[in-house]
DSSP file (Angstrom, degrees, kcal/mol; ACC not computed):
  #  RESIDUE AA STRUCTURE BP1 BP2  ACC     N-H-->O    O-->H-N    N-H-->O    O-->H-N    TCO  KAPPA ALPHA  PHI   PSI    X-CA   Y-CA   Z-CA
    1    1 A X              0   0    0      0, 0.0     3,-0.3     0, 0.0     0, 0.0   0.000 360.0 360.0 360.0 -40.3   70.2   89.0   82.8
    2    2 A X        +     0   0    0      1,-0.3     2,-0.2     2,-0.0     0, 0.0   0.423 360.0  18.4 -39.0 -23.7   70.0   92.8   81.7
    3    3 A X  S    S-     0   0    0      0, 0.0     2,-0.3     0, 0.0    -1,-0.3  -0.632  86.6-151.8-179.8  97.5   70.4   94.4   85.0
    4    4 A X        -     0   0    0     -3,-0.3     3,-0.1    -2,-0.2    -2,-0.0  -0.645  13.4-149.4 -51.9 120.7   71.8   92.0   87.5
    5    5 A X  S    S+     0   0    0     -2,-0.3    32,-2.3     1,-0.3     2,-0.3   0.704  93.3  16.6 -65.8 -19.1   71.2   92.2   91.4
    6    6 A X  E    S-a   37   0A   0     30,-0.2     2,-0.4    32,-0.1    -1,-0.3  -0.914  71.6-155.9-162.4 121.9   74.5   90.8   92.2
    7    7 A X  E     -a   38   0A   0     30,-1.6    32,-0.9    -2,-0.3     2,-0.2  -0.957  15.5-153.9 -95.8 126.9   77.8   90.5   89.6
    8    8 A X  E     -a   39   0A   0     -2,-0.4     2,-0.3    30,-0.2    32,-0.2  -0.619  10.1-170.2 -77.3 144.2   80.4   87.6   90.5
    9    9 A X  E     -a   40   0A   0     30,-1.4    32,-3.0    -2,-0.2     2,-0.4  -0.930  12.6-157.2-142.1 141.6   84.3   87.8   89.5
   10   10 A X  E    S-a   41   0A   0     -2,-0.3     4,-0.2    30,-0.2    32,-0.1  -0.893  76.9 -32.6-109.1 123.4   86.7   85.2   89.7
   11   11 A X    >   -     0   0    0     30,-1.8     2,-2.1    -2,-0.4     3,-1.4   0.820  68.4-171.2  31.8  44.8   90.4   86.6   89.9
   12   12 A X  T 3  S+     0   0    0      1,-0.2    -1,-0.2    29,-0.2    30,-0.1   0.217  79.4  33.1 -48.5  25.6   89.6   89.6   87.6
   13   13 A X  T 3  S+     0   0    0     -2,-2.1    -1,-0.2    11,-0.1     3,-0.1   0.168  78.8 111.0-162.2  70.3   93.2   90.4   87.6
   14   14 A X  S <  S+     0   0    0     -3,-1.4    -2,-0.1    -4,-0.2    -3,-0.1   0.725  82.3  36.7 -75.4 -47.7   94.9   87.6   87.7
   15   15 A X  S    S+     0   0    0     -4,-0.3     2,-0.2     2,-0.0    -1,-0.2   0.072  97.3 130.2-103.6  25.9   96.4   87.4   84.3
   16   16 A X        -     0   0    0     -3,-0.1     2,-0.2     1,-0.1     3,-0.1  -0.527  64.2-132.3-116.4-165.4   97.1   91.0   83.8
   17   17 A X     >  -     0   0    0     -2,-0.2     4,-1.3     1,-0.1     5,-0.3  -0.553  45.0-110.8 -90.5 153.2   99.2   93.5   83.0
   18   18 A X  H >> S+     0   0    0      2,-0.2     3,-1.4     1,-0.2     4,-1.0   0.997 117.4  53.6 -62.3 -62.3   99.1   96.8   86.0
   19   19 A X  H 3> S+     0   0    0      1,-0.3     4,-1.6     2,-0.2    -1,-0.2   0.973 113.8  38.7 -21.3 -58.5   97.4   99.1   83.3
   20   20 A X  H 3> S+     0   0    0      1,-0.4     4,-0.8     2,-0.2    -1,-0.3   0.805 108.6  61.6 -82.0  -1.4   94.9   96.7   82.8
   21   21 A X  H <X S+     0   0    0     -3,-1.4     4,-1.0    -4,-1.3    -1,-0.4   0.543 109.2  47.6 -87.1 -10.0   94.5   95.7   86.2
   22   22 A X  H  < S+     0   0    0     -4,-1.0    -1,-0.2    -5,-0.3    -2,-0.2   0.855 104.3  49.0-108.3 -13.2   93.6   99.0   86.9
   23   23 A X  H  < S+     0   0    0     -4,-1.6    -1,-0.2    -5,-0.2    -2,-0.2   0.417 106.5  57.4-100.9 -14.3   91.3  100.0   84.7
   24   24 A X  H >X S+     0   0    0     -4,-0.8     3,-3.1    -5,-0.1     4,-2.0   0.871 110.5  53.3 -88.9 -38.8   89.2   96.6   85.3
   25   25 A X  H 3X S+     0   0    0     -4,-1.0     4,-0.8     1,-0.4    -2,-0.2   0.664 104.5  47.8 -58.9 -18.4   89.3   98.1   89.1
   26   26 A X  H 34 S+     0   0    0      2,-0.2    -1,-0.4     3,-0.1    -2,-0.1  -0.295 114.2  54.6 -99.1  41.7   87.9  101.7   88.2
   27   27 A X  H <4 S+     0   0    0     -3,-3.1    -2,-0.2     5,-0.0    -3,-0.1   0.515 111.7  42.1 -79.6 -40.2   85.2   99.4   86.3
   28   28 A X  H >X S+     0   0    0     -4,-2.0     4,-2.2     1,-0.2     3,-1.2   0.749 114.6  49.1 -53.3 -39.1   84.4   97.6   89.3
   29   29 A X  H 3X S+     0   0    0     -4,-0.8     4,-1.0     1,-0.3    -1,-0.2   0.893 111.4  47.1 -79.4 -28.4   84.4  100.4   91.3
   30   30 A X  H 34 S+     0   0    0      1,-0.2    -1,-0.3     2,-0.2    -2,-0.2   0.268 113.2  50.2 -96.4  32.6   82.2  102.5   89.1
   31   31 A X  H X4 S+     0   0    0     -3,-1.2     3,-1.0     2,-0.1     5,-0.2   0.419  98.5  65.5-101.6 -28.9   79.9   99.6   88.8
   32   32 A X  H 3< S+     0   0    0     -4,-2.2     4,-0.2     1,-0.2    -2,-0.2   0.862  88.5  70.8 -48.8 -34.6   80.0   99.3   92.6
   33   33 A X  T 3< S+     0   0    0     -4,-1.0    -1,-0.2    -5,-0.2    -3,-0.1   0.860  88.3  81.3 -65.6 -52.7   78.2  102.9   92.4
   34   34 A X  S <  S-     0   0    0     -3,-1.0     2,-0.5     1,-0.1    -3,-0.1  -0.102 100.9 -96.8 -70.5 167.8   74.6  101.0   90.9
   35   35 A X  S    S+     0   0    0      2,-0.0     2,-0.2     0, 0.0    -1,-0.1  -0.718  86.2  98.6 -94.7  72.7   72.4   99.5   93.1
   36   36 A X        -     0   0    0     -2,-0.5   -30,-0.2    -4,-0.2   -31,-0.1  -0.889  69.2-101.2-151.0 154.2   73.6   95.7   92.9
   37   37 A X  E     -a    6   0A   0    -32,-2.3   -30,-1.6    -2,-0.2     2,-0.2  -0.131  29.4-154.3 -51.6 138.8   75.8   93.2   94.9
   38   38 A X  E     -a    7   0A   0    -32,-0.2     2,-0.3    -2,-0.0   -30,-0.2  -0.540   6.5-166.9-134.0 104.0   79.2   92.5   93.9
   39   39 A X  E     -a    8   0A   0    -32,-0.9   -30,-1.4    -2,-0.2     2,-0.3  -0.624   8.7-168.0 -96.6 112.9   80.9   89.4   94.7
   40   40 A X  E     -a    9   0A   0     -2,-0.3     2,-0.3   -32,-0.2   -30,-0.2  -0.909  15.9-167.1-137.0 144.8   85.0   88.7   94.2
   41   41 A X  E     +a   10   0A   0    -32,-3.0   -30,-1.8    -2,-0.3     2,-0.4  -0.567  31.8 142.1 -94.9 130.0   86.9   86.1   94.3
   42   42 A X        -     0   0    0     -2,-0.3     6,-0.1     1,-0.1    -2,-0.0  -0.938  43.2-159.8-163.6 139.9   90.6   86.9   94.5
   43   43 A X  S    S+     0   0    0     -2,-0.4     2,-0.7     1,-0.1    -1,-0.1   0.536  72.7 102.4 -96.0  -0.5   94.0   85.9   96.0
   44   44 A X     >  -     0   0    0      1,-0.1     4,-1.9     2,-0.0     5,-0.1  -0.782  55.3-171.3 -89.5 108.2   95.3   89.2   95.4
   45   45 A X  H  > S+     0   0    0     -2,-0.7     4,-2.9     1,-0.2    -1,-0.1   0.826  77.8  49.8 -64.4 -37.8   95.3   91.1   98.8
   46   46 A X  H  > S+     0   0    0      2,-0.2     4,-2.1     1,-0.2    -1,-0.2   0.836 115.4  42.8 -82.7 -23.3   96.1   94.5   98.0
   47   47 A X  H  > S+     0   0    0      2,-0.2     4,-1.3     3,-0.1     5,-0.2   0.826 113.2  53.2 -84.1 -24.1   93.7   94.7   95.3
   48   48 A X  H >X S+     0   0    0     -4,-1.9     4,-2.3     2,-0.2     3,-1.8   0.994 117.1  38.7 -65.9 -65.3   91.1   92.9   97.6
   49   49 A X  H 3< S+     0   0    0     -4,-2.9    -2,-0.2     1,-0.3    -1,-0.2   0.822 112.1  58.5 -63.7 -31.6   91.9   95.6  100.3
   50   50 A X  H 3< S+     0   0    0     -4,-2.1    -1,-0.3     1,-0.1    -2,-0.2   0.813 119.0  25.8 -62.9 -21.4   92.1   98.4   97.6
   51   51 A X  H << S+     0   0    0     -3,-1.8     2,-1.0    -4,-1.3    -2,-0.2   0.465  99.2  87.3-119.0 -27.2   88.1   97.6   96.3
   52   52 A X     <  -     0   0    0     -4,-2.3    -1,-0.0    -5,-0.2   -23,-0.0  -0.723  49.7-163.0-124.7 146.2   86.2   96.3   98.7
   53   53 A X  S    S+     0   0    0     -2,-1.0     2,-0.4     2,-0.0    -1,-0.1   0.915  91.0  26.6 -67.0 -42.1   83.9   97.4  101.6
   54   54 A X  S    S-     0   0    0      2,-0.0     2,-0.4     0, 0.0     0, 0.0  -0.844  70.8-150.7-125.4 136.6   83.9   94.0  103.5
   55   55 A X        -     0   0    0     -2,-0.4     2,-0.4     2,-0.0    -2,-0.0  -0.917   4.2-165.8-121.2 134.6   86.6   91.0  103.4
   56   56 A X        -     0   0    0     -2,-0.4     2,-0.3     2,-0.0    -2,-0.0  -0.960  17.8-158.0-131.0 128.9   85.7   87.3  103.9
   57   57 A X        -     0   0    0     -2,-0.4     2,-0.2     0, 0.0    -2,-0.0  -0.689   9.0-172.7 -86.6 149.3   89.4   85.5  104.6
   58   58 A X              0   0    0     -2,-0.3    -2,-0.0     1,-0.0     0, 0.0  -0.834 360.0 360.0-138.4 133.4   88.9   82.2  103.8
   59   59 A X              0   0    0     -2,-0.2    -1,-0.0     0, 0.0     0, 0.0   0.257 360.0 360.0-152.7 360.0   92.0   80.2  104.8
């Protein structure tokens, strides 16, 4: 539970403000940095496009 192989999010930033949206995306991204998976789920496109190496549409 201490040191995951793969972290899930479900809309991280869905219900924020652009500050905080931005600052959970430089968390993600400097968590991206370790050596574990990261899995999110997110309806937001530009943040989708902004963060992640791979896109799964599902549609």
């Amino acid at each position: 539970m201490l040191d995951p192989e793969i972290l899930c999010f479900d809309e991280p930033t869905s219900a924020l403000d652009a500050e905080s949206a931005q600052k959970v995306t430089e968390l993600i991204k400097s968590l991206s940095k370790k050596d574990m998976g990261i899995l999110i789920v997110t309806h937001d496109e530009s943040f989708a496009t902004n963060i992640a190496t791979e896109i799964i549409n599902l549609s």
